[in-house]
N, C-alpha and C positions, 0 to 999 in steps of 0.2 A: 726755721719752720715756716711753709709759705703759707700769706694769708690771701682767701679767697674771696673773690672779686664783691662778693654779698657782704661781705664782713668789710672788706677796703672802705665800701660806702657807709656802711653805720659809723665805723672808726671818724672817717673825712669829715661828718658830718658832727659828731660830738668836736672833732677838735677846733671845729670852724665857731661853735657856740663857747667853748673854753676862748679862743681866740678873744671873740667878742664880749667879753668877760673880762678879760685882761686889756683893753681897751678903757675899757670904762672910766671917768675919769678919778669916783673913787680910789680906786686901786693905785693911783701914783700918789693921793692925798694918802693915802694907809701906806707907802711906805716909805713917804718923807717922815711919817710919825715916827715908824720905828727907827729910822738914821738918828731923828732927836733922842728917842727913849735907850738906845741901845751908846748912848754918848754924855748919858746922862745929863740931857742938856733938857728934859722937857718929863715934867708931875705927872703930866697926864697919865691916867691909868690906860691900858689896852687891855685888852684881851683876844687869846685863841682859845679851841675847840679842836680836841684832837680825840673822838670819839673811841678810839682803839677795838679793844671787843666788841663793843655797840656795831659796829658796823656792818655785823653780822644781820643783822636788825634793823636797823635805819638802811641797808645798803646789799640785800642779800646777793650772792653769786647767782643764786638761779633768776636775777630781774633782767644777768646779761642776756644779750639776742645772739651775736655772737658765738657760730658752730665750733668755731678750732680754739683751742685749749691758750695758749699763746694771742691770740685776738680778746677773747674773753677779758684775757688779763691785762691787756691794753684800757678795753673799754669799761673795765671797774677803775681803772686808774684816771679816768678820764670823768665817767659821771662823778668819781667821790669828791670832784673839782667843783663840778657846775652843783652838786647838792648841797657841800658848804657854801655855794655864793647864794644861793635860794632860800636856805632855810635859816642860815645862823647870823646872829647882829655881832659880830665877832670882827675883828681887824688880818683877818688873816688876806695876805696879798695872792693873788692868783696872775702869774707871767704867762707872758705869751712864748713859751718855751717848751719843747722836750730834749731830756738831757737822757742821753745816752751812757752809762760809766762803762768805764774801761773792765775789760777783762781782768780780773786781778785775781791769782790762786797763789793759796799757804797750803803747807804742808801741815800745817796744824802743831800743836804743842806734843805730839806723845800718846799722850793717853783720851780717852771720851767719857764724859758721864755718864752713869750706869741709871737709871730711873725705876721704880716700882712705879707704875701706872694705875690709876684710880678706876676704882669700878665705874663711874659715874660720868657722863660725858662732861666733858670739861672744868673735869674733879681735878684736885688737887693731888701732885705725884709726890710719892716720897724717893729720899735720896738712898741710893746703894754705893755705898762708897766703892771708890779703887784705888783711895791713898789709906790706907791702911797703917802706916809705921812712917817712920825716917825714910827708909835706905827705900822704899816707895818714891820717894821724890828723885831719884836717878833715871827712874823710865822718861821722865819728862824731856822733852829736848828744844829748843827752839825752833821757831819757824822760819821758812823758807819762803820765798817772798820772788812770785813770777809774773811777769806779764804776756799774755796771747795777744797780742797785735792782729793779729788774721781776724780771728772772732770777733776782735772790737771794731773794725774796718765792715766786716759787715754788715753786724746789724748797724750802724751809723749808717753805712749805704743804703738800709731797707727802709731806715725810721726819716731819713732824708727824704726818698722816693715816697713813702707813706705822708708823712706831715710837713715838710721841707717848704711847700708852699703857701703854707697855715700856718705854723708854726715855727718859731727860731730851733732850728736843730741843732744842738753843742755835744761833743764828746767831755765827758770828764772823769779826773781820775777819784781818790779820796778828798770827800767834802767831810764826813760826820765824822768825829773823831772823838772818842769817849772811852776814857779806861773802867775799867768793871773789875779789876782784880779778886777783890774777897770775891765776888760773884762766882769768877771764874773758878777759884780755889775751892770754896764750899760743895762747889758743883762733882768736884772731884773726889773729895774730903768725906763730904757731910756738915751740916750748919752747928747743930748739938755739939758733934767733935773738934769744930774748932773753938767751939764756947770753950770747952774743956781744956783744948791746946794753950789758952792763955793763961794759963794757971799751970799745966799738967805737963805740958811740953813745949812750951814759949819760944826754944829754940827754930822747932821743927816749923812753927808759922814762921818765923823771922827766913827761915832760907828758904820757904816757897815764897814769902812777897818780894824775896831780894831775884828770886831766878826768874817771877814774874815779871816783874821791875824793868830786868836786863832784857826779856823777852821782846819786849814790846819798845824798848830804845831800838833793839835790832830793827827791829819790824819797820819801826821810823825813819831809821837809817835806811833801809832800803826801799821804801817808798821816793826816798830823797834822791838815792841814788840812782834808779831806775825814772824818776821825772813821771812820780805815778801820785801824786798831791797836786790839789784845786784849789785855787782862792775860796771862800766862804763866805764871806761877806756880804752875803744876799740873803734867798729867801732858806737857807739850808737849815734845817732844824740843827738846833743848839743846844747841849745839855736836856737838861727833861723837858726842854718847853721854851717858847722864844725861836726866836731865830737869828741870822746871821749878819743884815744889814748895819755896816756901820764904816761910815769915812776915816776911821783910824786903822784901816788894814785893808790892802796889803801897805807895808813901810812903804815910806815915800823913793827908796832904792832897790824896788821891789823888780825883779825878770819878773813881763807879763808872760813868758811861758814856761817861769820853771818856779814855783812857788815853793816855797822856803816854810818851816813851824814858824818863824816867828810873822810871819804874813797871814796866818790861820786863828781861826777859833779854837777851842779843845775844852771838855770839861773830864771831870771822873766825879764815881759815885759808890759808897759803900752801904747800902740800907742793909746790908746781912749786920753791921754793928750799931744798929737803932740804938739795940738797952745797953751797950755797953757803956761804960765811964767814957769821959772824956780823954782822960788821963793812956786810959788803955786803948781807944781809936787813935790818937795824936801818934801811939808808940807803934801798934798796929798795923797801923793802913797811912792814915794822911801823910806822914813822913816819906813812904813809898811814891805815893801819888804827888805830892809838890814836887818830888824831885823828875817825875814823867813831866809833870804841866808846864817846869822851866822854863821849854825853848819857844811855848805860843806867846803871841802875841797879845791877844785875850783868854780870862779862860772862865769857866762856871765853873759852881760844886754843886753835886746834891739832889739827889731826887723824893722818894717817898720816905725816907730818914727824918726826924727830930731832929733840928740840928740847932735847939735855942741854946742851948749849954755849951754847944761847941762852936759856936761864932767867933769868939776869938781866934780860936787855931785857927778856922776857915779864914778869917781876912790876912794869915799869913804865906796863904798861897799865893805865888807867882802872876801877879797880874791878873786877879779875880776880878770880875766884875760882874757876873751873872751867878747868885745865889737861891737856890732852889727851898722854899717855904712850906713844908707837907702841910694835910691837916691836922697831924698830931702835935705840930709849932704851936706856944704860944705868939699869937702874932701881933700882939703891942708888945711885947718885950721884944720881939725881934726890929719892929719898925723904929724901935728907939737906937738900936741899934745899929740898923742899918742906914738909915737916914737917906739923903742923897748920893753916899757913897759909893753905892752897889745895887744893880739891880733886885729886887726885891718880885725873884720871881713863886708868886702863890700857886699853892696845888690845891685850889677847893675840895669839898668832901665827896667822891663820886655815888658814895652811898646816899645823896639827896636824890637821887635819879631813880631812887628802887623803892620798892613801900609804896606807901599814900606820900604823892608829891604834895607837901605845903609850900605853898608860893609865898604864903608870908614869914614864914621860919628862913626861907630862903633868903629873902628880900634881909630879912635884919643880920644872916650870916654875911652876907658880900658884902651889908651895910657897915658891918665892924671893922673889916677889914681895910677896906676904902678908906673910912672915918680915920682909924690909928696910921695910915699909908698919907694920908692928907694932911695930919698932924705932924708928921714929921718930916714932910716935903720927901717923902719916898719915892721911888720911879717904880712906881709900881705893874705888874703883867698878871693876869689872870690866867692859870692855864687850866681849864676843866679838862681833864684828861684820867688813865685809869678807868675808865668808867665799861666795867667788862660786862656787863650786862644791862639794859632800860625797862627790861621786863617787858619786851613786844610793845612799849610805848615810844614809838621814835619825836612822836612828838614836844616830850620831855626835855630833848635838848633847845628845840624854838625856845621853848617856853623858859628857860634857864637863862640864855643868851638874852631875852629878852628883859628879865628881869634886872640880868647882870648890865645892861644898859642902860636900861632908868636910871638904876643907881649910882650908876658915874655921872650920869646927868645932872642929877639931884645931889652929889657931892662935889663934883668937878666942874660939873656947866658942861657947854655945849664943848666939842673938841677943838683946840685953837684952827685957826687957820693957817697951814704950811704953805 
């Protein structure tokens, strides 16, 4: 899609202030931190900001200037850069990069989610299943796994000639790597019905988590074999939150240009089994998922799930080290816990964002956390994320990040010197 010459110059010009942005000397102090925190070698607490639905709000599409549809989406990619260095006291790194991914198409699994959509604009949909029975799990088939080289060649040719000499332009293949299984299965299912499956037909989950299981080794496998996997170990998001910087990967026998699982990051996550027992997740889901996580190098669990009860089975996953802390955790029994062992990454409550914002309910919620994180020499990450709505207050998150920084201040001191 060609971008026209009006647009060329808006684009060149944001990318040249991201550039100088990424210069700053900040930004290589914030990502020595995270080499130490992601190495478990340094207390200090960090925090990011990943605003998600807000950004409809803090960041509308109609503020772009940008006439072509494709430019547009350039230059929202580019201001939501320079707005987080502006507005949030947050540790997030901004490179002087654009990364290009590779063309990469799946045949998909089979079958698609069927949805009942809500009345209401960005209401909540109910599920319409399309696994129905047993003998319903035979439509499913694995996927198929291709690469367009042509397509990838060019836009890398356009985004070269576009930001090539502003920016470091790199092609790459898969960087995020995160299994969702129950996700994926519910979607098909229904959430209610597989409540029921664990009790009513236990069988019929066991042979979707084992064909999903097998799904997604293929899938692996032929990323591998096709030489369509990225080092990670940079600024690449991580499991729920966090990122990918760290001098333990890729292995020290590592091809710089054919990257191997065990040179990667990787997490998985089952929040569809929040209320279940431990007993019945471990049999469920985790046993599936440990045996995906194997072949990384590092890996995370866990997103908006409860997972104080089931910490144990989590620290018997394959090379965990980035564990995900919702606001539904008790988070001193988790930080006894977790200690310095494992990253200790928190999901604050994104519902302080909505209502009457109190700054000092706020101030003593991160103060808890900190406090019990501080007490047990945790490596602690703040990740305020979730957050689907500020209620037309964009300024709620300044105001957040700021407080979220005092606080580390006033429990941690000042940030060491890297």
């Amino acid at each position: 899609m060609k971008i026209v010459s009006a647009d060329r110059k808006i684009l060149r010009a944001l990318a040249k202030r991201v550039a100088e942005i990424a210069d700053d000397a900040a930004m290589e102090r914030r990502r020595r931190m995270w080499f130490e925190h992601n190495a478990l070698r340094s207390a200090y607490p960090l925090m990011l900001v990943f605003p998600e639905g807000s950004w409809e709000e803090l960041l509308p599409r109609s503020f772009c200037t940008c006439s072509g549809e494709k430019a547009r989406s350039l230059e929202w990619g580019l201001r939501a850069k320079i707005y987080g260095y502006e507005h949030f006291q947050d540790d997030m790194v901004v490179e002087k990069e654009w990364i290009v991914g590779k063309c990469i198409r799946s045949t998909g699994w089979g079958l698609e989610p069927r949805r009942i959509p809500s009345t209401q604009a960005r209401g909540a949909w109910h599920f319409d299943p399309v696994i129905r029975e047993p003998s319903d799990l035979k439509k499913l088939h694995y996927p198929e796994i291709s690469y367009d080289a042509e397509s990838t060649l060019r836009e890398l040719g356009d985004m070269q000639a576009l930001f090539g000499d502003i920016l470091t332009v790199t092609c790459k293949g898969v960087q995020h790597i995160s299994y969702h299984l129950m996700n994926q299965y519910t979607a098909l299912r229904g959430l209610e019905e597989v409540m029921i499956d664990m009790y009513a037909e236990p069988q019929m989950l066991h042979d979707a988590m084992a064909f999903f299981e097998e799904g997604h080794r293929r899938v692996l496998r032929q990323y591998v074999e096709q030489n369509l996997l990225s080092f990670n170990n940079d600024i690449t998001y991580h499991n729920s939150g966090g990122n990918g910087y760290t001098d333990e990967l890729p292995l020290p026998d590592a091809d710089p240009q054919h990257a191997r699982p065990c040179d990667l990051w990787a997490s998985a996550e089952a929040q569809e089994m929040a209320q279940v027992s431990p007993a019945h997740h471990a049999e469920f889901i985790l046993s599936y998922e440990k045996r995906l996580l194997a072949p990384f190098g590092l890996t995370g669990y866990g997103c908006c799930e409860d997972l104080t009860r089931k910490l144990d089975d989590v620290f018997t996953i394959p090379h965990i080290r980035r564990i995900s802390i919702s606001p539904w955790s008790a988070a001193a029994v988790c930080a006894g816990k977790l200690k310095d062992h494992y990253i200790f990454s928190w999901k604050p409550n994104p519902a302080h964002l909505v209502g009457r914002f109190h700054a000092d309910s706020i101030r003593a919620y991160i103060g808890h956390t900190v406090e019990v994180a501080q007490a047990n020499n945790c490596v602690l990450e703040m990740i305020l994320k979730d957050t689907h709505t500020c209620e037309q207050h964009p300024e709620r998150f300044d105001e957040w990040t700021q407080i979220g920084r005092e606080v580390i201040r006033g429990c941690a001191g000042a940030a060491p010197a890297m």
